[in-house]
C-alpha positions as CSV (number, residue, x, y, z in Angstrom):
1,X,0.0,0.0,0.0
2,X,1.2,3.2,-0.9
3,X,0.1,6.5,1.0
4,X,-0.6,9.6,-0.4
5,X,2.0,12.2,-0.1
6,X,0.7,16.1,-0.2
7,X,3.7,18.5,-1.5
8,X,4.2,21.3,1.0
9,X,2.7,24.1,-1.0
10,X,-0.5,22.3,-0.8
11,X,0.1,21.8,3.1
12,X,0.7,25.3,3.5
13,X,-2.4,25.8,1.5
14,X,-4.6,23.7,3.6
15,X,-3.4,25.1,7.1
16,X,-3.6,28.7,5.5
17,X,0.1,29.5,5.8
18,X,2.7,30.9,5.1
19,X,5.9,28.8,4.3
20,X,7.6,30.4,7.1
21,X,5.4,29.2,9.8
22,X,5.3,26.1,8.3
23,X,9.4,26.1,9.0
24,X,8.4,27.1,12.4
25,X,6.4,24.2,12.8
26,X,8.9,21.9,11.4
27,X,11.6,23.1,14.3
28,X,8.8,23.3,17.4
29,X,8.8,20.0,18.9
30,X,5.9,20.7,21.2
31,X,3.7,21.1,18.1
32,X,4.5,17.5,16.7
33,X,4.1,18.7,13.4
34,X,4.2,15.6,10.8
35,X,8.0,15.6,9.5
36,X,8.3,16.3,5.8
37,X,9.5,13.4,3.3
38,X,12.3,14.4,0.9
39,X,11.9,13.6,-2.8
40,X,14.6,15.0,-5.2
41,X,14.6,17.8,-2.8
42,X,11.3,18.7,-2.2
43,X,9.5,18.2,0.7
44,X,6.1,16.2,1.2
45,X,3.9,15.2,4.1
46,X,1.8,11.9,4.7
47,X,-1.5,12.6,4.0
48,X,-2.4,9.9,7.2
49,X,-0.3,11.9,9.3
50,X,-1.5,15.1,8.9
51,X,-5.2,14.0,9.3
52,X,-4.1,12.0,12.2
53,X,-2.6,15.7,13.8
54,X,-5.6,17.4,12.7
55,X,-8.0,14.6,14.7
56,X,-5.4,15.5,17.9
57,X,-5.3,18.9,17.8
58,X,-9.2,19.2,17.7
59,X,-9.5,16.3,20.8
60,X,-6.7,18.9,22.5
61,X,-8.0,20.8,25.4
62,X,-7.7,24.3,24.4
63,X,-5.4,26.1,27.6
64,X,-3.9,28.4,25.0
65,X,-6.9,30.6,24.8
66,X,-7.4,33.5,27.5
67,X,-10.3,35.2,28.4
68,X,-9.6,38.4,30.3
69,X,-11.4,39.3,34.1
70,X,-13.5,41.2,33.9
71,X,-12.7,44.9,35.2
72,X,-14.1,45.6,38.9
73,X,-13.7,49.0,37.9
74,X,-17.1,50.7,37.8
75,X,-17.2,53.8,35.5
């Protein structure tokens, strides 16, 4: 079985980034970003993999997101 390799233009394209973040990615080992396959010097990711980190990330809690107190400030 063979598995579908996506080229990283069209990852970029379906995360809706630039190809500097997806560098950033690449070097962030908290993120455990699928790592690329290189073909003749191009990179491509496993399709499987990167629907297997999109399933994880939406089952991750989200702690990144703040919402601020509210002010006790009365105006």
């Amino acid at each position: 079985m063979t598995q579908k390799l996506i080229p990283d233009p069209q990852v970029c394209k379906r995360y809706g980034i630039h190809t500097m973040t997806l560098h950033r990615w690449d070097h962030d080992p908290h993120l455990n970003f699928p790592k690329p396959v290189h073909i003749r010097k191009r990179k491509y990711r496993a399709a499987e993999e990167l629907d297997a980190f999109d399933e994880a990330q939406a089952a991750a809690p989200r702690s990144d997101i703040r919402i601020p107190a509210k002010s006790s400030n009365a105006a």
